[in-house]
CHARMM internal coordinates of N, CA and C (Angstrom, degrees):
IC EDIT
DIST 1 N 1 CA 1.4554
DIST 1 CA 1 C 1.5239
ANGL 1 N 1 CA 1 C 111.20
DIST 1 C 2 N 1.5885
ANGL 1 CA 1 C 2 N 117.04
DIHE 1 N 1 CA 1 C 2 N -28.79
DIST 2 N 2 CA 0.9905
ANGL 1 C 2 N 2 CA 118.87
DIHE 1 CA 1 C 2 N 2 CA 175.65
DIST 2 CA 2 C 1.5890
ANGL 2 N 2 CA 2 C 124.03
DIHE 1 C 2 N 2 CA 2 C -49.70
DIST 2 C 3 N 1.3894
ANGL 2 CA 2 C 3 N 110.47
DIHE 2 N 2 CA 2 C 3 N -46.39
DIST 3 N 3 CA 1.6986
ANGL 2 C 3 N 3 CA 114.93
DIHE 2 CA 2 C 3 N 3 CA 165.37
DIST 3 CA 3 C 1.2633
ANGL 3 N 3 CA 3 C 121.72
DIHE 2 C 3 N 3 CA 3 C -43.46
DIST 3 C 4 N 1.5389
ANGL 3 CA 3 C 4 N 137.65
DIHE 3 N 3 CA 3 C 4 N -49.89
DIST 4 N 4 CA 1.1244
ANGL 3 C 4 N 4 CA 138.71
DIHE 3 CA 3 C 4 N 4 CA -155.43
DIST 4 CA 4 C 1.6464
ANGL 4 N 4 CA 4 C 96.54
DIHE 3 C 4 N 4 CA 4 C -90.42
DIST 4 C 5 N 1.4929
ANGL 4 CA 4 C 5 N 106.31
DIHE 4 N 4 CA 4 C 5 N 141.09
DIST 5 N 5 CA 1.2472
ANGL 4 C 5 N 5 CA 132.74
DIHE 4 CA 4 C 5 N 5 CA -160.31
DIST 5 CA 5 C 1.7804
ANGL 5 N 5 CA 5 C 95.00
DIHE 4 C 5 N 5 CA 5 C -102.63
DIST 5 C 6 N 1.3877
ANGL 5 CA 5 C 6 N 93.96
DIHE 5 N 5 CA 5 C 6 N 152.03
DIST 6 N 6 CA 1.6597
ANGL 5 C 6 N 6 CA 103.35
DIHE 5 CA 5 C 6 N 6 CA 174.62
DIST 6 CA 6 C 1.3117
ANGL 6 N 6 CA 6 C 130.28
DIHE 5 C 6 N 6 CA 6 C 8.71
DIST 6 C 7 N 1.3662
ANGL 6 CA 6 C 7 N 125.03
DIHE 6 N 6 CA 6 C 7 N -105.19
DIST 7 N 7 CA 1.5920
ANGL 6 C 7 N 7 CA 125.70
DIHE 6 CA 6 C 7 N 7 CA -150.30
DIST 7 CA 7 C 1.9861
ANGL 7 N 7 CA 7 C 90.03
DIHE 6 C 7 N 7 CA 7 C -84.88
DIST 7 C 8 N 1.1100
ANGL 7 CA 7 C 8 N 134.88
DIHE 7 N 7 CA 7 C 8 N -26.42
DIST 8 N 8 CA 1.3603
ANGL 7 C 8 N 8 CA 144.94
DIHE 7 CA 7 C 8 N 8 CA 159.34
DIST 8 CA 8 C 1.6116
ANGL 8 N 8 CA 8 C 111.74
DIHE 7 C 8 N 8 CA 8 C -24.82
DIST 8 C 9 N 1.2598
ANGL 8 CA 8 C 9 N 79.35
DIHE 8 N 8 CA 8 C 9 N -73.38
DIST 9 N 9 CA 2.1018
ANGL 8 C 9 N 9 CA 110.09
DIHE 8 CA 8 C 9 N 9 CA 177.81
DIST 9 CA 9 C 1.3257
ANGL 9 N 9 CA 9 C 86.41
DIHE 8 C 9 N 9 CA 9 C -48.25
DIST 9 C 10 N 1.0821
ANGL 9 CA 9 C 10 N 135.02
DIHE 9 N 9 CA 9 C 10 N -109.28
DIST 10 N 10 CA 1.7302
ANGL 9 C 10 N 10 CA 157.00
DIHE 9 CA 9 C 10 N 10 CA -159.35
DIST 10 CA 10 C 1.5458
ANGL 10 N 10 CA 10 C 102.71
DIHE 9 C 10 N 10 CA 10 C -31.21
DIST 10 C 11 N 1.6830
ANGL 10 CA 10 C 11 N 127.21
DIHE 10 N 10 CA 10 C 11 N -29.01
DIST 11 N 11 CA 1.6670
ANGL 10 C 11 N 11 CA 140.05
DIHE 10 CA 10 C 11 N 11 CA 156.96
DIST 11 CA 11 C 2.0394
ANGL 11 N 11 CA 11 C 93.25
DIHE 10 C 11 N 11 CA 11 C -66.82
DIST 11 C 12 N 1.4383
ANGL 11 CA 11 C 12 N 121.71
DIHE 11 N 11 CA 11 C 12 N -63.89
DIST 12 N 12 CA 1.4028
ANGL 11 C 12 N 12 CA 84.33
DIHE 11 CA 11 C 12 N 12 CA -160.59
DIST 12 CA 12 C 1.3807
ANGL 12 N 12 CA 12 C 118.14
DIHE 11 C 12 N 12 CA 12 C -98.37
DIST 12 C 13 N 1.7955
ANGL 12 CA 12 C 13 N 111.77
DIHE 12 N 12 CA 12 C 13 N 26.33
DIST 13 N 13 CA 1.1874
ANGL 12 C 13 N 13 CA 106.28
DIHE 12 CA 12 C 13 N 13 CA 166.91
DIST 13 CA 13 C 1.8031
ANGL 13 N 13 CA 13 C 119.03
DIHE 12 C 13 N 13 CA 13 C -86.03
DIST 13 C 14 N 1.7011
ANGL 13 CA 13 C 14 N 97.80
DIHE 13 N 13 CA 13 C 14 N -25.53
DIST 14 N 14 CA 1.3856
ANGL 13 C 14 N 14 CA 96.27
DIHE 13 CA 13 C 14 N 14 CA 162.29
DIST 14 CA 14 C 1.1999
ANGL 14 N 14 CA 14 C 140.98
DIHE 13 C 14 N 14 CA 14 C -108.63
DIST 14 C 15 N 2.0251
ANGL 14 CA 14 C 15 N 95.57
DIHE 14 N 14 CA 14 C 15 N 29.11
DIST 15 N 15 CA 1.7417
ANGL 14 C 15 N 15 CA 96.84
DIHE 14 CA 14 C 15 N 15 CA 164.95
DIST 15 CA 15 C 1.4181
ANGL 15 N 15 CA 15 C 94.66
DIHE 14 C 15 N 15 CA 15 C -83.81
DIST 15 C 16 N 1.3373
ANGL 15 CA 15 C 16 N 121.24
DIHE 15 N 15 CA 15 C 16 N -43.83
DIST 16 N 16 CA 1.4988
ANGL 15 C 16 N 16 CA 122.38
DIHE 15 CA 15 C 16 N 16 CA -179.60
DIST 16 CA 16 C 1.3753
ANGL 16 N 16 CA 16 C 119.32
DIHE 15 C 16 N 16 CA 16 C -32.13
DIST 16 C 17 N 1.7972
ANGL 16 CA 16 C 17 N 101.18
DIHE 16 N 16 CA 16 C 17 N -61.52
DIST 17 N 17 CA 1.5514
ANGL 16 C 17 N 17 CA 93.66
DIHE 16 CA 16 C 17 N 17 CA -176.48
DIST 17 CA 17 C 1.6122
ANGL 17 N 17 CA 17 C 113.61
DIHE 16 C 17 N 17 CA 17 C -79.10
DIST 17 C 18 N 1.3943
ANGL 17 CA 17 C 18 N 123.39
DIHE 17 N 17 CA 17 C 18 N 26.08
DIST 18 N 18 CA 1.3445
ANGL 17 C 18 N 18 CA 130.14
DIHE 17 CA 17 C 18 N 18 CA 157.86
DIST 18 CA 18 C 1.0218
ANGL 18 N 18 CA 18 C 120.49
DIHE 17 C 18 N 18 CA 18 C -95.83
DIST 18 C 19 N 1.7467
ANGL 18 CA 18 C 19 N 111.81
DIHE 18 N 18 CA 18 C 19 N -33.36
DIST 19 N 19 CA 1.3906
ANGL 18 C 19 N 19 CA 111.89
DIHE 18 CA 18 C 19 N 19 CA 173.36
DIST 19 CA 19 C 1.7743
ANGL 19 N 19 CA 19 C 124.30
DIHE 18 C 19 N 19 CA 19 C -45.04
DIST 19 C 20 N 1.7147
ANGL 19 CA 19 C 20 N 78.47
DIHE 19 N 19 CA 19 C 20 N -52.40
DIST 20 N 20 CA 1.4542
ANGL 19 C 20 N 20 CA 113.76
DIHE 19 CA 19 C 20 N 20 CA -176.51
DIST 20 CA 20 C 1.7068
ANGL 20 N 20 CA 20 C 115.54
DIHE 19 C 20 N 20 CA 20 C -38.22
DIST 20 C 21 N 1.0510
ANGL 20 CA 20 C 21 N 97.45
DIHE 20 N 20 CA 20 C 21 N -53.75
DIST 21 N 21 CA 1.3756
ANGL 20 C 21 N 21 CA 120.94
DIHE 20 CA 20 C 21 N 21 CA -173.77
DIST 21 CA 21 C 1.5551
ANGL 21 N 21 CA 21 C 104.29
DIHE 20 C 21 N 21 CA 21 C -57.81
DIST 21 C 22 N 1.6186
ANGL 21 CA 21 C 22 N 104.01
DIHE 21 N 21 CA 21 C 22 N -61.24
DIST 22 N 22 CA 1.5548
ANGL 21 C 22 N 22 CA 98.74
DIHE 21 CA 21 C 22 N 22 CA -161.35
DIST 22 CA 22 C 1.9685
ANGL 22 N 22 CA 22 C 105.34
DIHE 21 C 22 N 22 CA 22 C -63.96
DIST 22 C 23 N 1.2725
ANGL 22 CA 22 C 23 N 91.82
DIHE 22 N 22 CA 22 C 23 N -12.45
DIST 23 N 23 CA 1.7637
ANGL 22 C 23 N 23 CA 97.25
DIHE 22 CA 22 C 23 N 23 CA -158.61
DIST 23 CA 23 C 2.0027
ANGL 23 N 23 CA 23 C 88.05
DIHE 22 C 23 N 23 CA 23 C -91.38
DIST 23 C 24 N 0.8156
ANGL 23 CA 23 C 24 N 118.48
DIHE 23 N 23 CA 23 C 24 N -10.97
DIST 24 N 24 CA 1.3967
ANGL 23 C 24 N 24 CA 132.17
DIHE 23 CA 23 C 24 N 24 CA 172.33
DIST 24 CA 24 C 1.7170
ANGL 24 N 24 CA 24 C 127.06
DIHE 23 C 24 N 24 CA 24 C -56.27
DIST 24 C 25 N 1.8131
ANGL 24 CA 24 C 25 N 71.91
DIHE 24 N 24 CA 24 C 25 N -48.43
DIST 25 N 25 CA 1.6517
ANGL 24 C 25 N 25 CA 84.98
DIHE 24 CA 24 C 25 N 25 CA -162.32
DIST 25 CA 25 C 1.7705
ANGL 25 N 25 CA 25 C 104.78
DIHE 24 C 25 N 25 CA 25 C -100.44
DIST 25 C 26 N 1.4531
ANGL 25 CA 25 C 26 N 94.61
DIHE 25 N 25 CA 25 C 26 N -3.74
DIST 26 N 26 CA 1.5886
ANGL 25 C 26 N 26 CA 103.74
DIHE 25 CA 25 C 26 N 26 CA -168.26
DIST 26 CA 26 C 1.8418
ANGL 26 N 26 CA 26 C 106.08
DIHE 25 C 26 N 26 CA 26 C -98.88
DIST 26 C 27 N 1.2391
ANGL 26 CA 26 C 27 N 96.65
DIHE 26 N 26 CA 26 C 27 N -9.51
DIST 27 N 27 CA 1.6523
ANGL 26 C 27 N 27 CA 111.17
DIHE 26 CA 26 C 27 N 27 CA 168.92
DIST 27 CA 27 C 1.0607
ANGL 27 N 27 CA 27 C 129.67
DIHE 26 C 27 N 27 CA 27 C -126.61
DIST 27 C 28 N 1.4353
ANGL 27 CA 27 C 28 N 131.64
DIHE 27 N 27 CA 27 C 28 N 19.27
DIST 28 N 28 CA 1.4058
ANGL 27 C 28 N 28 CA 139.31
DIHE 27 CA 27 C 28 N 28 CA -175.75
DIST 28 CA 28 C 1.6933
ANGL 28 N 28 CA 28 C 102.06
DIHE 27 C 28 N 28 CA 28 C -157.77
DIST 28 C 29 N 1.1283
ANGL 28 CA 28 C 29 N 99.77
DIHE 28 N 28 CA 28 C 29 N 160.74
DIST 29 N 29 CA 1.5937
ANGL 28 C 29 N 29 CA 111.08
DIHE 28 CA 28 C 29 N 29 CA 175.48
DIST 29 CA 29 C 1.7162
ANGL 29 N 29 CA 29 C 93.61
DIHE 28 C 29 N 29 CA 29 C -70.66
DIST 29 C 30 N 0.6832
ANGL 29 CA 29 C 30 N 129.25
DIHE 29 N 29 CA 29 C 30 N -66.55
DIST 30 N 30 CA 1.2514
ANGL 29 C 30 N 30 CA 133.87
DIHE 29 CA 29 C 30 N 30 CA -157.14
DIST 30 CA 30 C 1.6794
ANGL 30 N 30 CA 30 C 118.93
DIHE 29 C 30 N 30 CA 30 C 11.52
DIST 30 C 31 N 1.5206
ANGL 30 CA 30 C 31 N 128.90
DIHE 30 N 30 CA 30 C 31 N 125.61
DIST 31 N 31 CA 0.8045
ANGL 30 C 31 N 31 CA 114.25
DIHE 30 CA 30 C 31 N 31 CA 143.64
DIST 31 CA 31 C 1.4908
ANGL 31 N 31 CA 31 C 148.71
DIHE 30 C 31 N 31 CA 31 C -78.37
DIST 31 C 32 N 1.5944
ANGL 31 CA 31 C 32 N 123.59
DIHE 31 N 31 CA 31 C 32 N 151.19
DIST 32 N 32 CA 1.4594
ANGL 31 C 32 N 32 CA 110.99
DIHE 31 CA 31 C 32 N 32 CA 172.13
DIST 32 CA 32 C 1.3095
ANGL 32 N 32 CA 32 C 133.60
DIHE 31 C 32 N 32 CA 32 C 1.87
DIST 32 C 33 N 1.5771
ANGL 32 CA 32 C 33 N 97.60
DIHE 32 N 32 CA 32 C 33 N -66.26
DIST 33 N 33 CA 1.2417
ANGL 32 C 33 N 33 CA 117.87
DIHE 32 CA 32 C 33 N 33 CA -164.74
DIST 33 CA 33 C 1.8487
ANGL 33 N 33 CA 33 C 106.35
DIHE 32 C 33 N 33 CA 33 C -90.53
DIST 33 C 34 N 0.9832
ANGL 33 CA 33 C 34 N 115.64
DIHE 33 N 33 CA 33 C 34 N -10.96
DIST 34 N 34 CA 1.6627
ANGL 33 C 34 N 34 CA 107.85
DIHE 33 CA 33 C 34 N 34 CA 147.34
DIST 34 CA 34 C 0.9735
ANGL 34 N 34 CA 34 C 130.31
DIHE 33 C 34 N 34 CA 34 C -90.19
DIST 34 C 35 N 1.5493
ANGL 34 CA 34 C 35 N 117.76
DIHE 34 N 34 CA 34 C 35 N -11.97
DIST 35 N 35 CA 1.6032
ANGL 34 C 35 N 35 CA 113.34
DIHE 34 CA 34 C 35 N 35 CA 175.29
DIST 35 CA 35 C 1.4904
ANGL 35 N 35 CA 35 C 98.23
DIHE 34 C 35 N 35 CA 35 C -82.16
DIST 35 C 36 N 1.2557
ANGL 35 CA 35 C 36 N 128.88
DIHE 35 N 35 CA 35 C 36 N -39.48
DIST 36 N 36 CA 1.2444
ANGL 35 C 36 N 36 CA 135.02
DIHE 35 CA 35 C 36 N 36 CA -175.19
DIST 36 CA 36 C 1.7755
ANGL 36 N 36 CA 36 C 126.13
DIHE 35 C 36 N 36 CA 36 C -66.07
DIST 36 C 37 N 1.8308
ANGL 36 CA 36 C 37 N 96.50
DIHE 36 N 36 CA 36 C 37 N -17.97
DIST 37 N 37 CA 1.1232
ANGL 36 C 37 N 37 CA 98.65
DIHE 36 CA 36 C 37 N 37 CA 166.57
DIST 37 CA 37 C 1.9398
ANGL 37 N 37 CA 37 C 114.77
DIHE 36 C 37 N 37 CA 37 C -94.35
DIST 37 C 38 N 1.1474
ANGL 37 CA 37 C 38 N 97.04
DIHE 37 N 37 CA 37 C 38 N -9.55
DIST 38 N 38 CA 1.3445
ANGL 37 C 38 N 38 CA 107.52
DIHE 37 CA 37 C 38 N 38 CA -177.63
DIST 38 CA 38 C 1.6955
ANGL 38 N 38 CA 38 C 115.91
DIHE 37 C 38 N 38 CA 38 C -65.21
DIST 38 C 39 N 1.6085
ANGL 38 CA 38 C 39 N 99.54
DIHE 38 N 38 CA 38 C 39 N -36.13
DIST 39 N 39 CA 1.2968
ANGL 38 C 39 N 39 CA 124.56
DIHE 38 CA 38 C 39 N 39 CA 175.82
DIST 39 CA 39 C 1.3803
ANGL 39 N 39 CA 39 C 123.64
DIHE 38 C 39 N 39 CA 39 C -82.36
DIST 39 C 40 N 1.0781
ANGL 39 CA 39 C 40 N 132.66
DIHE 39 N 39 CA 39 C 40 N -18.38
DIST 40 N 40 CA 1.6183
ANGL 39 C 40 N 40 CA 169.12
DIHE 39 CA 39 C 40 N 40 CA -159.42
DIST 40 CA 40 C 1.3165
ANGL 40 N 40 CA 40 C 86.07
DIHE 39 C 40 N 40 CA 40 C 32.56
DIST 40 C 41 N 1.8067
ANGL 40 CA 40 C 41 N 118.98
DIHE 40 N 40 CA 40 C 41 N 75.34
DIST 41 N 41 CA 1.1036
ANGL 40 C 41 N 41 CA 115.94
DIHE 40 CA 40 C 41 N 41 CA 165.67
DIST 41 CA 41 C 2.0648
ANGL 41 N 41 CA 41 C 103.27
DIHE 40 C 41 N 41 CA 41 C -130.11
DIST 41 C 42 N 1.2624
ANGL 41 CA 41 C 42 N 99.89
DIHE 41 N 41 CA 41 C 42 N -175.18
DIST 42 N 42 CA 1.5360
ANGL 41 C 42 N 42 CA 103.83
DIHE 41 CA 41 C 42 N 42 CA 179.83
DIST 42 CA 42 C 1.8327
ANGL 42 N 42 CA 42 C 104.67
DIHE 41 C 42 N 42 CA 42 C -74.68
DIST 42 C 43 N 1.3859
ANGL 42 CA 42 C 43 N 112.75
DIHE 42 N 42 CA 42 C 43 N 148.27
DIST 43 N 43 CA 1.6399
ANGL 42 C 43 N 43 CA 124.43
DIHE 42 CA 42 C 43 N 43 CA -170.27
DIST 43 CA 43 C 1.3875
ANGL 43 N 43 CA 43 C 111.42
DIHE 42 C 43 N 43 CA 43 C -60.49
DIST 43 C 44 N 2.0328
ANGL 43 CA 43 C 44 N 108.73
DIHE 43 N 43 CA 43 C 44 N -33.58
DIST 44 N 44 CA 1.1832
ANGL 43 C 44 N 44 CA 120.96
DIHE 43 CA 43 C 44 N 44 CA -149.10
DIST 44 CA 44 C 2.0328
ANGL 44 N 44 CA 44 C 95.24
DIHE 43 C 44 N 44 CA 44 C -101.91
DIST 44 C 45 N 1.2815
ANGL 44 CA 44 C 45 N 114.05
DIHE 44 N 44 CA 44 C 45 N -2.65
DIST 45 N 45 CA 1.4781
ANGL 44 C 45 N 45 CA 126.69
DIHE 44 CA 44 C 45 N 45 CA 174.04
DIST 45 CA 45 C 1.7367
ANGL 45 N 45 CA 45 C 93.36
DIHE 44 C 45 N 45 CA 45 C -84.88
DIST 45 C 46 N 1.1564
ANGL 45 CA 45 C 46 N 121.75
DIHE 45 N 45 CA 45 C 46 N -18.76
DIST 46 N 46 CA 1.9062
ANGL 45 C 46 N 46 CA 113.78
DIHE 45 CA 45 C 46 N 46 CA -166.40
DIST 46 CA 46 C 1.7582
ANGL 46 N 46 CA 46 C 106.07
DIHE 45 C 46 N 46 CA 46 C -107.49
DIST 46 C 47 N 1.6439
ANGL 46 CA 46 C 47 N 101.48
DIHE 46 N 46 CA 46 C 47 N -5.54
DIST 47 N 47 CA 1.5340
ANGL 46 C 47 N 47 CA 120.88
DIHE 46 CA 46 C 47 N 47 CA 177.67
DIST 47 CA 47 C 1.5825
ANGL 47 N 47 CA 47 C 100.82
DIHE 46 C 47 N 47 CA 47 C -87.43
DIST 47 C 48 N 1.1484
ANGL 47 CA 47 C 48 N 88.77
DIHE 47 N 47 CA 47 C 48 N -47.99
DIST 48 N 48 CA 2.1653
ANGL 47 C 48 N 48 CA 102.38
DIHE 47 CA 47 C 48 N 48 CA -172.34
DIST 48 CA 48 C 1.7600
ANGL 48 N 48 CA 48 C 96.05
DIHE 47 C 48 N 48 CA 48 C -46.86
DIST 48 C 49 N 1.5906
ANGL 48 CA 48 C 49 N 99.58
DIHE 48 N 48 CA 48 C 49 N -70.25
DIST 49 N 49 CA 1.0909
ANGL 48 C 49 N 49 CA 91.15
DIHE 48 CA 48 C 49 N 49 CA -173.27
DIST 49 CA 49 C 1.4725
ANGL 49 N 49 CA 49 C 143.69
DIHE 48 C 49 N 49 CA 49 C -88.23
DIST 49 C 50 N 1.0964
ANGL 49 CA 49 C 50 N 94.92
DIHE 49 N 49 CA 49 C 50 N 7.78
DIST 50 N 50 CA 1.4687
ANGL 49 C 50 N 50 CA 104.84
DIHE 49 CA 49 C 50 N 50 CA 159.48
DIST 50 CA 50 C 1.9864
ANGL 50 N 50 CA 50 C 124.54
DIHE 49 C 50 N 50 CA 50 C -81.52
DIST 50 C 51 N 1.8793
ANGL 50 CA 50 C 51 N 85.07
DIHE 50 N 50 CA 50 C 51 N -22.75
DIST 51 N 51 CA 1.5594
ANGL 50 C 51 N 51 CA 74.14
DIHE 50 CA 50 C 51 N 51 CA -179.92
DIST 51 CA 51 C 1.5120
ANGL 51 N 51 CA 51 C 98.29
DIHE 50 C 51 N 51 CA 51 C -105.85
DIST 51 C 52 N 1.1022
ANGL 51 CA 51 C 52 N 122.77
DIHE 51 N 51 CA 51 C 52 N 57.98
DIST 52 N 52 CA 1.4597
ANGL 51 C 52 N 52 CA 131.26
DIHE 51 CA 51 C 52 N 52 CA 156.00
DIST 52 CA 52 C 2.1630
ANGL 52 N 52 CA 52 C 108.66
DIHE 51 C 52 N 52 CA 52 C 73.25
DIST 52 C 53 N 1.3940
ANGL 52 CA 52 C 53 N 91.78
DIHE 52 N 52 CA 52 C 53 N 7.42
DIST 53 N 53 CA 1.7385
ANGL 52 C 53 N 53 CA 92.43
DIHE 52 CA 52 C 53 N 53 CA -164.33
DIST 53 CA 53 C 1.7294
ANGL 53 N 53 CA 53 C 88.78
DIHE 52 C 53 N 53 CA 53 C -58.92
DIST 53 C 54 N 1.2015
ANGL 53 CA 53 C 54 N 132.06
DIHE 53 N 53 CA 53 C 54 N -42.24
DIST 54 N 54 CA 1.5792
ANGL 53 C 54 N 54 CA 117.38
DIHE 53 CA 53 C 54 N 54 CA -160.64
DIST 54 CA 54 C 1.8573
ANGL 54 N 54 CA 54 C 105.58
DIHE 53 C 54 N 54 CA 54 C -92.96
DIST 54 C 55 N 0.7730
ANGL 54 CA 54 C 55 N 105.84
DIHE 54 N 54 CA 54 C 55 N 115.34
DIST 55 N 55 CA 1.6832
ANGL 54 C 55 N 55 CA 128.87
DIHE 54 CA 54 C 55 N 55 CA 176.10
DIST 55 CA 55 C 2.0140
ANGL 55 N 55 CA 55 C 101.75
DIHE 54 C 55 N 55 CA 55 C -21.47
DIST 55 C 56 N 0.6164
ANGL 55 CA 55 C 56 N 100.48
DIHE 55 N 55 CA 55 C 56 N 123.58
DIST 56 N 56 CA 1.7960
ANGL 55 C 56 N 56 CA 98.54
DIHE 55 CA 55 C 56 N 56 CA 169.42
DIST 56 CA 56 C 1.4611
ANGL 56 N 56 CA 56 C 95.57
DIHE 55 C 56 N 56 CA 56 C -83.30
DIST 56 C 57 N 1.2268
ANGL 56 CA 56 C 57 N 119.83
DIHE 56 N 56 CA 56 C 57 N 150.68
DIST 57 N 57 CA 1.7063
ANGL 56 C 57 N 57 CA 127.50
DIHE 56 CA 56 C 57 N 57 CA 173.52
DIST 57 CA 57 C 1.7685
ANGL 57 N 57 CA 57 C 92.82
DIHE 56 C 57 N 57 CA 57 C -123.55
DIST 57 C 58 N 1.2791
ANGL 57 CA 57 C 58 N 111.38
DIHE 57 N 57 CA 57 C 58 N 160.11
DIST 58 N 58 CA 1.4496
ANGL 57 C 58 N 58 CA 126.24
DIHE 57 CA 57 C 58 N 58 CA 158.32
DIST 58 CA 58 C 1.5769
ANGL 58 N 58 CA 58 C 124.78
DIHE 57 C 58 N 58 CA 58 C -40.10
DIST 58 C 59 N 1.4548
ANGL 58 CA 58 C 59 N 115.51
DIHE 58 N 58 CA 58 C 59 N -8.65
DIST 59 N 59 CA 1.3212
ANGL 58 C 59 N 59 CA 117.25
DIHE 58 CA 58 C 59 N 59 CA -167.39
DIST 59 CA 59 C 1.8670
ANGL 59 N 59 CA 59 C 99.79
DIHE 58 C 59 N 59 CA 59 C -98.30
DIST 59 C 60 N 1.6901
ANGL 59 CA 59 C 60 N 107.99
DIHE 59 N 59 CA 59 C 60 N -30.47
DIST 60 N 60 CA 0.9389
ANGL 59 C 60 N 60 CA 126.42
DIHE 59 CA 59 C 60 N 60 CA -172.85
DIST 60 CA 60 C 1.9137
ANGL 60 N 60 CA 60 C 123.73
DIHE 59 C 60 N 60 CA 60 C -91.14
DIST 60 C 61 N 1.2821
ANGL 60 CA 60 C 61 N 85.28
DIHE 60 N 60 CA 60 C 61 N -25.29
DIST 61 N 61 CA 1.6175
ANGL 60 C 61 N 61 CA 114.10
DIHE 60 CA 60 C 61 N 61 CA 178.67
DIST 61 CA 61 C 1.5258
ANGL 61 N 61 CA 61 C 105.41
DIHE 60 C 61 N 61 CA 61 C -72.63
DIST 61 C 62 N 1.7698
ANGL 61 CA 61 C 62 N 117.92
DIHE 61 N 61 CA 61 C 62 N -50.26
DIST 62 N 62 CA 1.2583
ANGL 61 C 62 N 62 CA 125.10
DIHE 61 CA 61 C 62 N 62 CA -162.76
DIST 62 CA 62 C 1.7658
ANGL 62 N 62 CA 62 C 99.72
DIHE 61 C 62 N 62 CA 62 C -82.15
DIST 62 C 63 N 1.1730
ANGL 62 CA 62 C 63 N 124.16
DIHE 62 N 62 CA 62 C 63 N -47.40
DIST 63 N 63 CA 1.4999
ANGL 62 C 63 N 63 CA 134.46
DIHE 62 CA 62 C 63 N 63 CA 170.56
DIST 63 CA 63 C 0.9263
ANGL 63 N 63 CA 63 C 100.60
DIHE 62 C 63 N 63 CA 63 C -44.80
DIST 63 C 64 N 1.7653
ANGL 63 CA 63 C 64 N 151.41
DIHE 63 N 63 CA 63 C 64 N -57.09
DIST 64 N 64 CA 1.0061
ANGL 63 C 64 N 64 CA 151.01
DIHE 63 CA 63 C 64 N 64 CA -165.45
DIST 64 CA 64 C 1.9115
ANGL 64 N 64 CA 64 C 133.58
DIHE 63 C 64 N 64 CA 64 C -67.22
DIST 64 C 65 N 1.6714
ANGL 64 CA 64 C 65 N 77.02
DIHE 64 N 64 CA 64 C 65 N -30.70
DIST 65 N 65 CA 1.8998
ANGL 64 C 65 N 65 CA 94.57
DIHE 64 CA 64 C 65 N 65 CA 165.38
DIST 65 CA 65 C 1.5809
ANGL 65 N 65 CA 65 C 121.35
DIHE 64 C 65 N 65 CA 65 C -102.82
DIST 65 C 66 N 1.9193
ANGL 65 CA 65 C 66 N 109.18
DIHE 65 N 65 CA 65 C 66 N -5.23
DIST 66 N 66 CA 1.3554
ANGL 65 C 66 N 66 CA 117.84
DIHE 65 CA 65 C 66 N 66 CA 132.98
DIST 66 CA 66 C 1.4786
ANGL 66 N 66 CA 66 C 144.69
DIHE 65 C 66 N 66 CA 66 C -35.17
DIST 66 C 67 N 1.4445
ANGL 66 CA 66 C 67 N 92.56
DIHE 66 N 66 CA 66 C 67 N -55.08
DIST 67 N 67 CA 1.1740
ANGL 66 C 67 N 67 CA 101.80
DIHE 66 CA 66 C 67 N 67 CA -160.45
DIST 67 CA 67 C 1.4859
ANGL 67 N 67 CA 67 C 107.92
DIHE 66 C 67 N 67 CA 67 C -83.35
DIST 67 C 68 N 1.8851
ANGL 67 CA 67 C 68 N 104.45
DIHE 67 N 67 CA 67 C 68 N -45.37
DIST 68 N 68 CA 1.2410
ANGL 67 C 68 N 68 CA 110.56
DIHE 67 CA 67 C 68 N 68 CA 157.43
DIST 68 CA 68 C 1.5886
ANGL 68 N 68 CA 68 C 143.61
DIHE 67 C 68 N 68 CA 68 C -18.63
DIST 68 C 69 N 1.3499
ANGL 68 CA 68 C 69 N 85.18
DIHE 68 N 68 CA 68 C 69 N -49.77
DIST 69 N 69 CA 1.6941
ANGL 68 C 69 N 69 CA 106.55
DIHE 68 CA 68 C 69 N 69 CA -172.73
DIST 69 CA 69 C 1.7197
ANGL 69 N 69 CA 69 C 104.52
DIHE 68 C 69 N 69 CA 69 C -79.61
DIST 69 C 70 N 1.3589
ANGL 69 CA 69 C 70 N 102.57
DIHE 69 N 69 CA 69 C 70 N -31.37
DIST 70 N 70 CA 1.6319
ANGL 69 C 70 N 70 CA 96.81
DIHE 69 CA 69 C 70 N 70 CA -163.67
DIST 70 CA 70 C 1.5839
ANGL 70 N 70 CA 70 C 109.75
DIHE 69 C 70 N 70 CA 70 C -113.65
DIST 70 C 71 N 1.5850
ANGL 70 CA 70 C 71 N 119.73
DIHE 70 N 70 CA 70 C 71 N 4.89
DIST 71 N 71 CA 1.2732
ANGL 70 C 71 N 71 CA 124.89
DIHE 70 CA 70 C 71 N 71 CA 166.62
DIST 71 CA 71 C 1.0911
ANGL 71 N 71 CA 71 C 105.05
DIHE 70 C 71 N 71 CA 71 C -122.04
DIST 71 C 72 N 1.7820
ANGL 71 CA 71 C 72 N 104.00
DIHE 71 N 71 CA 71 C 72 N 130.17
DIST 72 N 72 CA 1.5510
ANGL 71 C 72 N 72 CA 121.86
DIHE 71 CA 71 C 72 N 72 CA 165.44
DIST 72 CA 72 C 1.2022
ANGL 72 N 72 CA 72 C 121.82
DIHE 71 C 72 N 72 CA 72 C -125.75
DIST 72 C 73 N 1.8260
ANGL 72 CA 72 C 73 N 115.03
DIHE 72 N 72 CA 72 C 73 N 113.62
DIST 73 N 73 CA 1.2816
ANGL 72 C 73 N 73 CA 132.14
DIHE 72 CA 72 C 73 N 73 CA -172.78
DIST 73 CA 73 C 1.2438
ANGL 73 N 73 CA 73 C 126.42
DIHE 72 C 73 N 73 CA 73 C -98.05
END
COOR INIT
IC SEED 1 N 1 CA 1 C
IC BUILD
C-alpha cells in the first residue's frame, strides 16, 4: 500500500473494505448492521454494497478470484 500515491491509496483502501464486507457477509451470519458496526460505518453503506450499487473495478474483481481460489472455509 505503501507505493500507491494519494487519491489511488484512499480507492484501494476502500475496495478492500468492500472486499471485506462482501466476504463478511458471505461467511458469517452476520448482520448488516454488525458488519457495519464492525466498520464504524453507516448500515445502509453495507446494503449499497452488497447490493452491487458500487461498481466492482478490476482491482476488486481480480482479489476476489484470489482469494477464492486460495481460501477454504
Amino acid at each position: 500500500m505503501d507505493g500507491i500515491k494519494g487519491n489511488k491509496k484512499f480507492e484501494r483502501i476502500s475496495d478492500i473494505k468492500k472486499l471485506y464486507i462482501r466476504f463478511l457477509k458471505s461467511f458469517t451470519d452476520l448482520s448488516n448492521k454488525e458488519i457495519a458496526d464492525l466498520h464504524e460505518i453507516g448500515s445502509s453503506t453495507v446494503t449499497n454494497v452488497l447490493s452491487g450499487k458500487y461498481k466492482e473495478n478490476d482491482f476488486m474483481i481480480k482479489t476476489s478470484i484470489v482469494i477464492d481460489k486460495n481460501v477454504k472455509l
